[in-house]
FIKOLZA-1660 file (N, C-alpha, C; in steps of 0.1 Angstrom, whole numbers, plus 5000, padded with zeros to 4 digits):
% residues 223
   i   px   py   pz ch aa at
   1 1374 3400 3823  A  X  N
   1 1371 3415 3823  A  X CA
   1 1359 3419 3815  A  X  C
   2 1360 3411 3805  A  X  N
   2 1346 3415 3797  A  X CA
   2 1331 3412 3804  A  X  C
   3 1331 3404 3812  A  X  N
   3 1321 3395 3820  A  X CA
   3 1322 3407 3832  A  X  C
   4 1331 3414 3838  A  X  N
   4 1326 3422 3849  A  X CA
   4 1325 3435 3841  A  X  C
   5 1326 3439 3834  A  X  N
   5 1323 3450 3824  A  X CA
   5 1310 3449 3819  A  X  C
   6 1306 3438 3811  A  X  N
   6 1290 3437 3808  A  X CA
   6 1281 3438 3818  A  X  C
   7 1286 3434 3830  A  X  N
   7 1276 3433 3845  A  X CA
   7 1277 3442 3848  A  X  C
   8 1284 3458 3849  A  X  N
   8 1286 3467 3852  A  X CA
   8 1278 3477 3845  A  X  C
   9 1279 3476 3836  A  X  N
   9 1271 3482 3827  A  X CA
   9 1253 3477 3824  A  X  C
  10 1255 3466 3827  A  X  N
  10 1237 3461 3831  A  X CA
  10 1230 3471 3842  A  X  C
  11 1240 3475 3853  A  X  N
  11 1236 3477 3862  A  X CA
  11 1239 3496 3865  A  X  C
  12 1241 3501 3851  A  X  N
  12 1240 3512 3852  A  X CA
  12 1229 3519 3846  A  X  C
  13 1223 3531 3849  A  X  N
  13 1213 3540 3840  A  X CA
  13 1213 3543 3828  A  X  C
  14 1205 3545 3822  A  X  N
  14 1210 3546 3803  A  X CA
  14 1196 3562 3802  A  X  C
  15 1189 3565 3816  A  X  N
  15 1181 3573 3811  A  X CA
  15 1184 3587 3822  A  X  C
  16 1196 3584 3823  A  X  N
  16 1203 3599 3829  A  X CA
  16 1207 3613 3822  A  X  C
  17 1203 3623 3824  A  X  N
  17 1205 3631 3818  A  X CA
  17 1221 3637 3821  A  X  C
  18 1229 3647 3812  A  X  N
  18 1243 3647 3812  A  X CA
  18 1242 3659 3825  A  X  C
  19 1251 3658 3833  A  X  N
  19 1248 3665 3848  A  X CA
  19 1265 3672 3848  A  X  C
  20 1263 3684 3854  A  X  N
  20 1281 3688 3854  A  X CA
  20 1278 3696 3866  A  X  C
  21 1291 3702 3871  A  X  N
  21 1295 3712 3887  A  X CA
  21 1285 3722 3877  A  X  C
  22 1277 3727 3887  A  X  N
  22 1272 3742 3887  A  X CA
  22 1255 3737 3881  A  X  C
  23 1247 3730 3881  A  X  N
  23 1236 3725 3874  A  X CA
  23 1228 3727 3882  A  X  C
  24 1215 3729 3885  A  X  N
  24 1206 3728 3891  A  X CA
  24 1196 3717 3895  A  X  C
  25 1201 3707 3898  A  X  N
  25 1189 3695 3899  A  X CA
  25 1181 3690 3909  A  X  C
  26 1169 3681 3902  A  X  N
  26 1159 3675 3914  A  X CA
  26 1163 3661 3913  A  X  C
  27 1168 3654 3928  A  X  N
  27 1172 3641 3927  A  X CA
  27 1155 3636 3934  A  X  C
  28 1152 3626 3929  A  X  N
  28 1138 3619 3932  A  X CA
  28 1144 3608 3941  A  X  C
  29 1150 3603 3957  A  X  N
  29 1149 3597 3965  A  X CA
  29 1142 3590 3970  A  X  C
  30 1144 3573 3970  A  X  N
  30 1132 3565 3983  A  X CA
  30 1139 3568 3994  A  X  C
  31 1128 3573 3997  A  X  N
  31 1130 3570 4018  A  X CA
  31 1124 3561 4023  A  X  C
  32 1124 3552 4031  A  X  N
  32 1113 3544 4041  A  X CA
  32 1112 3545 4055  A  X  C
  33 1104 3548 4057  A  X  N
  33 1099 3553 4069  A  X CA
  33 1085 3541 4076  A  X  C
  34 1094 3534 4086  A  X  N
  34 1085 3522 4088  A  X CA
  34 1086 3519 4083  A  X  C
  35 1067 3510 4078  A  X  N
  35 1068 3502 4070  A  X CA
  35 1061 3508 4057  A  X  C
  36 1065 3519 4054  A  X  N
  36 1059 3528 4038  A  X CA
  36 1071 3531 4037  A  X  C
  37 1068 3536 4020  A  X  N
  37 1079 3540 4014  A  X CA
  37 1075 3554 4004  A  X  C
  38 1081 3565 4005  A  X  N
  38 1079 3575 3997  A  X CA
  38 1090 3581 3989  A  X  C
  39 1086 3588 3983  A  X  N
  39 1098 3594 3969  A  X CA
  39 1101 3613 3976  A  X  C
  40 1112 3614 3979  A  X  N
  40 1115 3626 3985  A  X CA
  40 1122 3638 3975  A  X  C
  41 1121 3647 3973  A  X  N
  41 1131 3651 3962  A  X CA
  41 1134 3663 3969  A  X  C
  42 1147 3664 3962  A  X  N
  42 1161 3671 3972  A  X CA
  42 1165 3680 3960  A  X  C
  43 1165 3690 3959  A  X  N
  43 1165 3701 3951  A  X CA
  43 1178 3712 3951  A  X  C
  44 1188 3714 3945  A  X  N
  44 1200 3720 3949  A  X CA
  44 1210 3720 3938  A  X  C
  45 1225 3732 3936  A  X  N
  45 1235 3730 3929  A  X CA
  45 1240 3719 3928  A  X  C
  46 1244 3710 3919  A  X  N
  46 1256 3703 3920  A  X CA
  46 1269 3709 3924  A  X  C
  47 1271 3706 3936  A  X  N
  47 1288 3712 3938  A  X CA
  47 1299 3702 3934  A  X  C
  48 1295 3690 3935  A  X  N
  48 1314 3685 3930  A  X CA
  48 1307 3671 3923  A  X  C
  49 1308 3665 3913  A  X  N
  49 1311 3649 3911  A  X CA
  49 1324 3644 3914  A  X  C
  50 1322 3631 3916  A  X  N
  50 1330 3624 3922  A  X CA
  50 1331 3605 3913  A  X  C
  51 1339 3605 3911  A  X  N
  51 1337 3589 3908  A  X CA
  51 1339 3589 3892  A  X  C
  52 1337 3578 3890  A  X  N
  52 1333 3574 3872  A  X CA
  52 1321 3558 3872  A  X  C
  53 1320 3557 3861  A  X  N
  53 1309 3544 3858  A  X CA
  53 1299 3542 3867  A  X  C
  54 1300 3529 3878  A  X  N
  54 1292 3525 3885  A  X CA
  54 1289 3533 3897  A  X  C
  55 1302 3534 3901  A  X  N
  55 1303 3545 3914  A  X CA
  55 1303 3561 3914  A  X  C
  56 1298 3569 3904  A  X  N
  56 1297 3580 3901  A  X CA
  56 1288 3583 3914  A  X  C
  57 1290 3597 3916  A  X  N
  57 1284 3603 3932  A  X CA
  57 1287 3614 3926  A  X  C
  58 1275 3628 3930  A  X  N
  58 1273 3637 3932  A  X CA
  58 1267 3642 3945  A  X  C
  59 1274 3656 3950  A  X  N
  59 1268 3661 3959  A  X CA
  59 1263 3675 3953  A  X  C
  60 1251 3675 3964  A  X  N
  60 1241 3688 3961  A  X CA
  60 1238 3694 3970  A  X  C
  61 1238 3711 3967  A  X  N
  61 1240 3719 3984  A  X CA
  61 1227 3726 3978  A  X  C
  62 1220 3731 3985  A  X  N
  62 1210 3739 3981  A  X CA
  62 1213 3747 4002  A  X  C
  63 1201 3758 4000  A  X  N
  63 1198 3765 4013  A  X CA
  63 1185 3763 4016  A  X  C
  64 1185 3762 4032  A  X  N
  64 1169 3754 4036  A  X CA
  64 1169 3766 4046  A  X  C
  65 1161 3775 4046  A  X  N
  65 1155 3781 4058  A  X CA
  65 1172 3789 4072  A  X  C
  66 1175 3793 4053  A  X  N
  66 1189 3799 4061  A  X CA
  66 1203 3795 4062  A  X  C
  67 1203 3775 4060  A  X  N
  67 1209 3770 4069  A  X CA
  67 1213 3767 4052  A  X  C
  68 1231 3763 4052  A  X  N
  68 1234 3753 4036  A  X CA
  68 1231 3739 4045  A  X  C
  69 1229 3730 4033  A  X  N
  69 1225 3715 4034  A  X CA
  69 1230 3707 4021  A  X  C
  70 1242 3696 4027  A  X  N
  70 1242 3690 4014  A  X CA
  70 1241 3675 4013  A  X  C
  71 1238 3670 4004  A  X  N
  71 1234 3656 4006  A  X CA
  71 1248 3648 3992  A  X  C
  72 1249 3637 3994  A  X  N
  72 1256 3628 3984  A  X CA
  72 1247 3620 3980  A  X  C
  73 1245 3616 3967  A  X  N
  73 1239 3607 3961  A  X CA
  73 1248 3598 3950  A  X  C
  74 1245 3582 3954  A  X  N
  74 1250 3578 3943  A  X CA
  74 1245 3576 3929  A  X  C
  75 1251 3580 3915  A  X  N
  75 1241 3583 3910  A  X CA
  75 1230 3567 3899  A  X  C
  76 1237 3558 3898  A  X  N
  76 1235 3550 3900  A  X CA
  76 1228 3541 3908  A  X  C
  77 1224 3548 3919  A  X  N
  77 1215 3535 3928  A  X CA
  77 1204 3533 3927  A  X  C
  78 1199 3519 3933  A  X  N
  78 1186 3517 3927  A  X CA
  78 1172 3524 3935  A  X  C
  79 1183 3531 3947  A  X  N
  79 1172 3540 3956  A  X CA
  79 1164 3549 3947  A  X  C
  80 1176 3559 3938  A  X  N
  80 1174 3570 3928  A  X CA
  80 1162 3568 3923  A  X  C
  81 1154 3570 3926  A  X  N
  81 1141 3573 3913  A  X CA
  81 1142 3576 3898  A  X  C
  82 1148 3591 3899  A  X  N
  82 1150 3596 3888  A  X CA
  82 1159 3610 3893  A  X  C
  83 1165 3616 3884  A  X  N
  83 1174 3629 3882  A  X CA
  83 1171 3636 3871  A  X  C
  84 1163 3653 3874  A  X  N
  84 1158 3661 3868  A  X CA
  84 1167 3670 3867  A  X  C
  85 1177 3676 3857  A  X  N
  85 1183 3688 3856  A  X CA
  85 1173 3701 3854  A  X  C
  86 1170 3710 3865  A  X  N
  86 1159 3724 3862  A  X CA
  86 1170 3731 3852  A  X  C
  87 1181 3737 3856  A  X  N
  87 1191 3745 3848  A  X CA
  87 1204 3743 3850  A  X  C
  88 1210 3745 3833  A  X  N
  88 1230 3739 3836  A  X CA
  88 1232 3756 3846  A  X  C
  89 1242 3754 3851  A  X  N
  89 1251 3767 3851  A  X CA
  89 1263 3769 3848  A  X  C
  90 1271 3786 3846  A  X  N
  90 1282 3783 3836  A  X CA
  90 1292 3783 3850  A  X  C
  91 1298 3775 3850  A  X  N
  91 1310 3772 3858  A  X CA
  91 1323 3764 3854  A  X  C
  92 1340 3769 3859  A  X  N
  92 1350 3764 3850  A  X CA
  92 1355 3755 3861  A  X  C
  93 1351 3751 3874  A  X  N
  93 1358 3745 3882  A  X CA
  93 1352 3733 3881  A  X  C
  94 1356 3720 3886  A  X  N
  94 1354 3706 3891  A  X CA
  94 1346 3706 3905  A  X  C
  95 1346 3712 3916  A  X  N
  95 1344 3716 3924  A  X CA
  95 1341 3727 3934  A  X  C
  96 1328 3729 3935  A  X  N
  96 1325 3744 3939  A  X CA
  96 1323 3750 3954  A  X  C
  97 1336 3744 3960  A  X  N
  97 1336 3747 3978  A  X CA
  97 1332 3767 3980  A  X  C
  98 1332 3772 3975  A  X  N
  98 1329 3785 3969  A  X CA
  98 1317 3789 3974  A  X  C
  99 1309 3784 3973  A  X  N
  99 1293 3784 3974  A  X CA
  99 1293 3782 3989  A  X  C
 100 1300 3772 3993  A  X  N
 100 1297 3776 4011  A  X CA
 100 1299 3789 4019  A  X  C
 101 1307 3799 4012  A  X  N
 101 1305 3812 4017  A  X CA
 101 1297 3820 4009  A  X  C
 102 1291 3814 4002  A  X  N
 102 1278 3825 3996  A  X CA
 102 1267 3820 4003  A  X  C
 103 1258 3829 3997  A  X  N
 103 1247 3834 4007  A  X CA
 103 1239 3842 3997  A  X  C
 104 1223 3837 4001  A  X  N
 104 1211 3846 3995  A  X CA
 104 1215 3843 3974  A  X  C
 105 1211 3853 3969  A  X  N
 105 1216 3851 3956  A  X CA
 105 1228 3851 3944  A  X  C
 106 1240 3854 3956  A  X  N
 106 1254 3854 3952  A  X CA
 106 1256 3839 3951  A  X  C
 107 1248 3827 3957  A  X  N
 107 1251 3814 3956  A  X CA
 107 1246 3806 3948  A  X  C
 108 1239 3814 3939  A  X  N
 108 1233 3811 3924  A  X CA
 108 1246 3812 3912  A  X  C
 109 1247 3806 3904  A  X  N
 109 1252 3806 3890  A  X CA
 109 1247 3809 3880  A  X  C
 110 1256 3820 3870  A  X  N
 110 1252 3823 3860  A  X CA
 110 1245 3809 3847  A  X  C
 111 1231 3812 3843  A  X  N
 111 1227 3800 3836  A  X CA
 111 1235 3797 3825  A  X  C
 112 1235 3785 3818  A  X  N
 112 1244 3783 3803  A  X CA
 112 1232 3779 3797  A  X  C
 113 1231 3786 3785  A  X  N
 113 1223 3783 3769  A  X CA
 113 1231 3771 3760  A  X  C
 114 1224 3761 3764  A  X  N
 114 1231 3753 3752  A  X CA
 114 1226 3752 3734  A  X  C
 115 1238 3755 3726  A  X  N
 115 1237 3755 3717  A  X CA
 115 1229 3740 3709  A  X  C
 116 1222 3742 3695  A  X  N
 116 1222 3730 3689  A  X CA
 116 1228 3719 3688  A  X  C
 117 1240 3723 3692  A  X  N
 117 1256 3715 3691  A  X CA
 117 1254 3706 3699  A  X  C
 118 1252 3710 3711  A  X  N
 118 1254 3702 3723  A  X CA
 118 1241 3695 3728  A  X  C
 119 1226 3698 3722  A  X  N
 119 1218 3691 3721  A  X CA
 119 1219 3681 3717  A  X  C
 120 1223 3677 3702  A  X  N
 120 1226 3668 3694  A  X CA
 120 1237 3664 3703  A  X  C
 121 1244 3664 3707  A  X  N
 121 1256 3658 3710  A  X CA
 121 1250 3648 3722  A  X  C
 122 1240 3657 3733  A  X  N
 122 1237 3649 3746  A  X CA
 122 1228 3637 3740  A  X  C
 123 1221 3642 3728  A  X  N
 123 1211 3629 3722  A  X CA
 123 1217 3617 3719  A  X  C
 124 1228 3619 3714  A  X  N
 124 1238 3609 3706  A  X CA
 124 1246 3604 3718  A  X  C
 125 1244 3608 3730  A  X  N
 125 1252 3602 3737  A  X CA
 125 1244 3592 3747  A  X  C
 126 1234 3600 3748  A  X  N
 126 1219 3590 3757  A  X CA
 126 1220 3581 3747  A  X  C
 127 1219 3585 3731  A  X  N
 127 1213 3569 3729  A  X CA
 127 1221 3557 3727  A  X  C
 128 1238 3563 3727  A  X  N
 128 1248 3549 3731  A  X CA
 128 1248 3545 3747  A  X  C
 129 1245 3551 3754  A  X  N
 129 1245 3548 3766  A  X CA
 129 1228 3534 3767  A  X  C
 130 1220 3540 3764  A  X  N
 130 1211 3529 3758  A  X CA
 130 1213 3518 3751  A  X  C
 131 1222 3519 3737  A  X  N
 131 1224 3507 3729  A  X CA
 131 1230 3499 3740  A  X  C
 132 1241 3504 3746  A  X  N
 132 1256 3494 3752  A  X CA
 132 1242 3488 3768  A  X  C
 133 1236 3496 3770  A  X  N
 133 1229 3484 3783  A  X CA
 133 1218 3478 3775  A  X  C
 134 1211 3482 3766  A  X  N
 134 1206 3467 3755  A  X CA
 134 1215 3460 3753  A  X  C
 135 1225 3458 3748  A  X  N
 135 1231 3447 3748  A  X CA
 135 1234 3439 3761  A  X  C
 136 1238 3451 3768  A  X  N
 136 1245 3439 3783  A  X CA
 136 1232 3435 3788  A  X  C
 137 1222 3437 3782  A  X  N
 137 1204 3429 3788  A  X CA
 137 1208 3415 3781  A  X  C
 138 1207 3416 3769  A  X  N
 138 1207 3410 3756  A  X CA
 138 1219 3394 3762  A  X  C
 139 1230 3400 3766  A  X  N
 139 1241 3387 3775  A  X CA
 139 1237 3384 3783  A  X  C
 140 1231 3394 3798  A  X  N
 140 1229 3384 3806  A  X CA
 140 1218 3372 3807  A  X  C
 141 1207 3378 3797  A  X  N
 141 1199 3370 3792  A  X CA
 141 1204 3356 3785  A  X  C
 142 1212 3359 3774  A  X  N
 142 1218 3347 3770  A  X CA
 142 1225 3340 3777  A  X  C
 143 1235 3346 3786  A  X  N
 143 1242 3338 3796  A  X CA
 143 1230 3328 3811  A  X  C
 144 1218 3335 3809  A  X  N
 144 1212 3329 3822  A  X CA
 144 1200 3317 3815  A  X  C
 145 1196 3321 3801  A  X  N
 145 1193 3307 3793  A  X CA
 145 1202 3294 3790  A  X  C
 146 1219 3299 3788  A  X  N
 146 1227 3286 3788  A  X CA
 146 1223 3281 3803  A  X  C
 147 1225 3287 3809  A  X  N
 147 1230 3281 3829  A  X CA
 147 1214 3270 3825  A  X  C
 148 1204 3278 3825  A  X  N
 148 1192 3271 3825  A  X CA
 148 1192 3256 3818  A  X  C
 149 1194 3256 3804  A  X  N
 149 1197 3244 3801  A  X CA
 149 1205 3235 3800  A  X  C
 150 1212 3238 3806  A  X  N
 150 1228 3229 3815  A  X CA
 150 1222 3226 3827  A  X  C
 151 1210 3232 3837  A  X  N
 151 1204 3226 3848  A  X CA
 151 1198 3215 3844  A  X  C
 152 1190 3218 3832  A  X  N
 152 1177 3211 3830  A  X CA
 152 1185 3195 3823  A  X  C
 153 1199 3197 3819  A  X  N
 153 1203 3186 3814  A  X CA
 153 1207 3174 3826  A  X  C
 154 1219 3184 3837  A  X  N
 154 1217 3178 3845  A  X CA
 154 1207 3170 3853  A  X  C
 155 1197 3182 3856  A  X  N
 155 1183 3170 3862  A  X CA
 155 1178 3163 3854  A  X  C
 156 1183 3157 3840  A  X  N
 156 1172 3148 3830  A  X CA
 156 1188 3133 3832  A  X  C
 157 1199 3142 3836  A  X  N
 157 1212 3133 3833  A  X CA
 157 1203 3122 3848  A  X  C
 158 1206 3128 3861  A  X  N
 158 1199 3124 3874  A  X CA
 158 1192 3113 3874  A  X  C
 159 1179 3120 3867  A  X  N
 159 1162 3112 3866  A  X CA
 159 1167 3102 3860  A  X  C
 160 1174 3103 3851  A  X  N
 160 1174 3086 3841  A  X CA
 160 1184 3082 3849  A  X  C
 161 1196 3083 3854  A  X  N
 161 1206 3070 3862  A  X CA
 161 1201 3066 3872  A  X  C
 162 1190 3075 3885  A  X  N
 162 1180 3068 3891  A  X CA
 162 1171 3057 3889  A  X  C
 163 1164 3065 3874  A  X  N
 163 1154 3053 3869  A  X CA
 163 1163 3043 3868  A  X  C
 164 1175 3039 3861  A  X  N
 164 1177 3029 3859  A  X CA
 164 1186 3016 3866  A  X  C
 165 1189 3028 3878  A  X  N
 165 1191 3020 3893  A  X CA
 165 1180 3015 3899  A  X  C
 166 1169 3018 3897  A  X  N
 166 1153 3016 3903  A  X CA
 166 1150 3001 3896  A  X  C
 167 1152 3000 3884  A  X  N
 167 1150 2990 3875  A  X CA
 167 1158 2983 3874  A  X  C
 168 1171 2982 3873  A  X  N
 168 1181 2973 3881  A  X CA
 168 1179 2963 3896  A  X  C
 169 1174 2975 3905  A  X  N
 169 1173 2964 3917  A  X CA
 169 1162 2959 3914  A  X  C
 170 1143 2961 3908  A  X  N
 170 1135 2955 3908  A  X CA
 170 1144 2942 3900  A  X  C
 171 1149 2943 3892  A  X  N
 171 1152 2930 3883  A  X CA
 171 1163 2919 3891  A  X  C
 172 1166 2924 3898  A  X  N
 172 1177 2917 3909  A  X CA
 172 1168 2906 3922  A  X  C
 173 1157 2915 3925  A  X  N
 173 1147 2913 3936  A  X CA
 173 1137 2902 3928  A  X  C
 174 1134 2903 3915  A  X  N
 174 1128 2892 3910  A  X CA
 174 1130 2879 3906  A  X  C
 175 1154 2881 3903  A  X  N
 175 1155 2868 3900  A  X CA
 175 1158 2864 3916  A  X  C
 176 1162 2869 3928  A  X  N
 176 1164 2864 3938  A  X CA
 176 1146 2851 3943  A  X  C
 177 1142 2865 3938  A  X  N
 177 1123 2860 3941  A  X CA
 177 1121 2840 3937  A  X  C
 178 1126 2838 3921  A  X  N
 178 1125 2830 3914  A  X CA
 178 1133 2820 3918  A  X  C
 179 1145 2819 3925  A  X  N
 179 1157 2811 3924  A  X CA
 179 1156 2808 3945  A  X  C
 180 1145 2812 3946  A  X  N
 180 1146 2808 3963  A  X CA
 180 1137 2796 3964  A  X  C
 181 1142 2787 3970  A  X  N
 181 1133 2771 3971  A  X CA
 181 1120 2769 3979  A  X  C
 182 1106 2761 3976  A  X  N
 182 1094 2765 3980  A  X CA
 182 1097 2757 3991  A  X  C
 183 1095 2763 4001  A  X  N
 183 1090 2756 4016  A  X CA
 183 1079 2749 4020  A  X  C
 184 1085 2736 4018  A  X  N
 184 1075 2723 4022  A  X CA
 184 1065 2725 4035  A  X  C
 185 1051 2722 4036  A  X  N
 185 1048 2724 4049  A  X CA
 185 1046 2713 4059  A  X  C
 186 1054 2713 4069  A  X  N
 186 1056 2701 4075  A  X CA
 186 1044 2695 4080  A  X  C
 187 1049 2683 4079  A  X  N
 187 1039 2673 4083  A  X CA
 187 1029 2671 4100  A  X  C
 188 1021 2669 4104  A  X  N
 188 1020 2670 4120  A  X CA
 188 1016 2657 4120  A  X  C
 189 1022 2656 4132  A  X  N
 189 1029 2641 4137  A  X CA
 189 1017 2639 4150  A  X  C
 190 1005 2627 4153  A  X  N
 190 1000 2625 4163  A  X CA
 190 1005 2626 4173  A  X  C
 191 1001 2626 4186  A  X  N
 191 1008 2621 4197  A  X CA
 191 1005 2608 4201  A  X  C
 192 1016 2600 4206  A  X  N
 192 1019 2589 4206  A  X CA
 192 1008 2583 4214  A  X  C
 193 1000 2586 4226  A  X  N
 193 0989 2580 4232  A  X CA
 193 0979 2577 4225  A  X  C
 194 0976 2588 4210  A  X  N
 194 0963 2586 4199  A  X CA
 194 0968 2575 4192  A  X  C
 195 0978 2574 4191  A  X  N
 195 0986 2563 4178  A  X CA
 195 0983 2549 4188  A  X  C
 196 0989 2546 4195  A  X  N
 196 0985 2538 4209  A  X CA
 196 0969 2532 4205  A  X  C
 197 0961 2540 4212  A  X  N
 197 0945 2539 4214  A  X CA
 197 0941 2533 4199  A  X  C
 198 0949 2541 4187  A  X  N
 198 0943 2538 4175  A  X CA
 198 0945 2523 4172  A  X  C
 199 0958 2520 4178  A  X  N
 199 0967 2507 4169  A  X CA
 199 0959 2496 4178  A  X  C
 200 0953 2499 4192  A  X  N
 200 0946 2488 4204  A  X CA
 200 0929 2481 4195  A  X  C
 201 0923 2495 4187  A  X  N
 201 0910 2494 4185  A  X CA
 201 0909 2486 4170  A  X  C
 202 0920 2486 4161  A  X  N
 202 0923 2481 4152  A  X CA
 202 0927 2466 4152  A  X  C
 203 0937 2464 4162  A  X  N
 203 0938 2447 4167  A  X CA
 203 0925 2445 4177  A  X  C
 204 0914 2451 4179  A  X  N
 204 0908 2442 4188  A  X CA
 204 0896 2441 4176  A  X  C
 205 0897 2448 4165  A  X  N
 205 0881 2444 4152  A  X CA
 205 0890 2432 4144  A  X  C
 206 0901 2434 4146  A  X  N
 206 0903 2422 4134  A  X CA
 206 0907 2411 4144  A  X  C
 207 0905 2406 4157  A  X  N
 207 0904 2393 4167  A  X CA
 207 0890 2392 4163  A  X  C
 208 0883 2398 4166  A  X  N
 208 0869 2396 4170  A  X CA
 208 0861 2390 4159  A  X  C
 209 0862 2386 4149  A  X  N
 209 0853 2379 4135  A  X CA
 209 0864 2364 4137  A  X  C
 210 0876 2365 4143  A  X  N
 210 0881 2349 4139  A  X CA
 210 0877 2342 4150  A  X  C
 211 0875 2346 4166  A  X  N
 211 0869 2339 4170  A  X CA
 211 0854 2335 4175  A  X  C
 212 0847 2341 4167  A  X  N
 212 0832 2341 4165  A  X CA
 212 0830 2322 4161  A  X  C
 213 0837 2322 4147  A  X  N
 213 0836 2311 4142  A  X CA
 213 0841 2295 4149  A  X  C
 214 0848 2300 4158  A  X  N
 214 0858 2287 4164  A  X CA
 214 0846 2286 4173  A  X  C
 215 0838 2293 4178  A  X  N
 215 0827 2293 4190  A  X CA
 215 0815 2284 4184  A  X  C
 216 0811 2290 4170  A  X  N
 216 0800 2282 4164  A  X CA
 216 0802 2269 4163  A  X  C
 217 0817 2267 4162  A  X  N
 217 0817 2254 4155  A  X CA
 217 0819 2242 4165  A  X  C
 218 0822 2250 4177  A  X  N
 218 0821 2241 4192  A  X CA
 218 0803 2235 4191  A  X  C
 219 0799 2244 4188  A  X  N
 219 0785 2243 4197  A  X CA
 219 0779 2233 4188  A  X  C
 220 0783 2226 4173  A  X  N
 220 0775 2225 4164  A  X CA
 220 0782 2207 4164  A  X  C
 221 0791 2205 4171  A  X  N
 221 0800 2195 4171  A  X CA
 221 0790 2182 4181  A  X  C
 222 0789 2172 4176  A  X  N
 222 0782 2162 4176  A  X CA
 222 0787 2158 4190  A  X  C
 223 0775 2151 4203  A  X  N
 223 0783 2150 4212  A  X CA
 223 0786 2131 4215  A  X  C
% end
């Protein structure tokens, strides 16, 4: 609960001024039109709030060219620009359905003068509304630097059991490298008709000097 309470509060205004039934304000609206975007401002009573915290909504009636017109605004959204109070007015209801049957200047409210009292009071109250979303800055900040370095641990946990699967199989691949037996390169074998021809020219040089001699010795032989 504390965790959707600080995020809720991250995500509210802290430079709102204090707004009640009967006020007179300028809501500063984006509109987009196409592809531009402008700031529109919608000017009128506050007739009713609605909501609390994040979901606070006000509606505002003002008269346009005769006709009443009322719009709802959340007051919290990130559409809002900004919320200008012109004048409080004095009013005892929650709700001012009242004003739809007025007309011309009867649909105006008497203005309220605020005392010293209540100056001081709205100051003191903007500026805890300020502290409490400095803080909820302050957590989600700290909560989004743990996340960060619990990533960065994980991807350093990764990179190293990689690396040292990487260096595991190089070291596997090297003693296989080492322990594989060298491949003799075979011998080439003549073909048998060169071996033939060779073995014929070899017995006919070593006949040839023994009987040279048996020849001479015929011829030299006394008759």
């Amino acid at each position: 609960m504390d965790l959707i309470r600080t995020l809720t509060n991250a995500q509210m205004k802290s430079d709102l001024p204090e707004i009640k039934t009967g006020d007179t304000v300028k809501v500063s609206a984006k509109v987009v039109e196409g592809n531009r975007e402008r700031i529109q401002v919608f000017e009128g009573t506050v007739m009713r709030l609605r909501g609390g915290g994040l979901g606070l909504n006000i509606t505002v009636r003002r008269i346009a060219s005769g006709v009443g017109v009322e719009r709802t605004f959340k007051v919290h959204s990130p559409r809002i620009e900004k919320i200008e109070v012109v004048r409080h007015g004095v009013s005892n209801r929650a709700q001012l359905y009242f004003l739809r049957d007025r007309v011309g200047k009867q649909s105006s409210l008497r203005e309220r003068r605020d005392s010293a009292t209540d100056i001081a009071k709205n100051e003191v109250k903007a500026a805890a509304k300020k502290a409490i979303k400095d803080e909820a800055d302050a957590v989600i900040a700290a909560a989004a630097a743990v996340v960060a370095a619990e990533e960065a641990a994980v991807a350093a946990t990764a990179a190293a059991a990689v690396a040292a699967e990487e260096a595991a199989a190089a070291a596997t691949a090297a003693e296989v490298v080492a322990e594989a037996p060298v491949a003799e390169a075979p011998i080439a074998e003549a073909p048998a008709a060169e071996v033939a021809e060779v073995t014929a020219d070899v017995a006919t040089e070593e006949s040839a000097p023994v009987d040279a001699p048996a020849a001479e010795a015929s011829e030299k032989a006394p008759e």
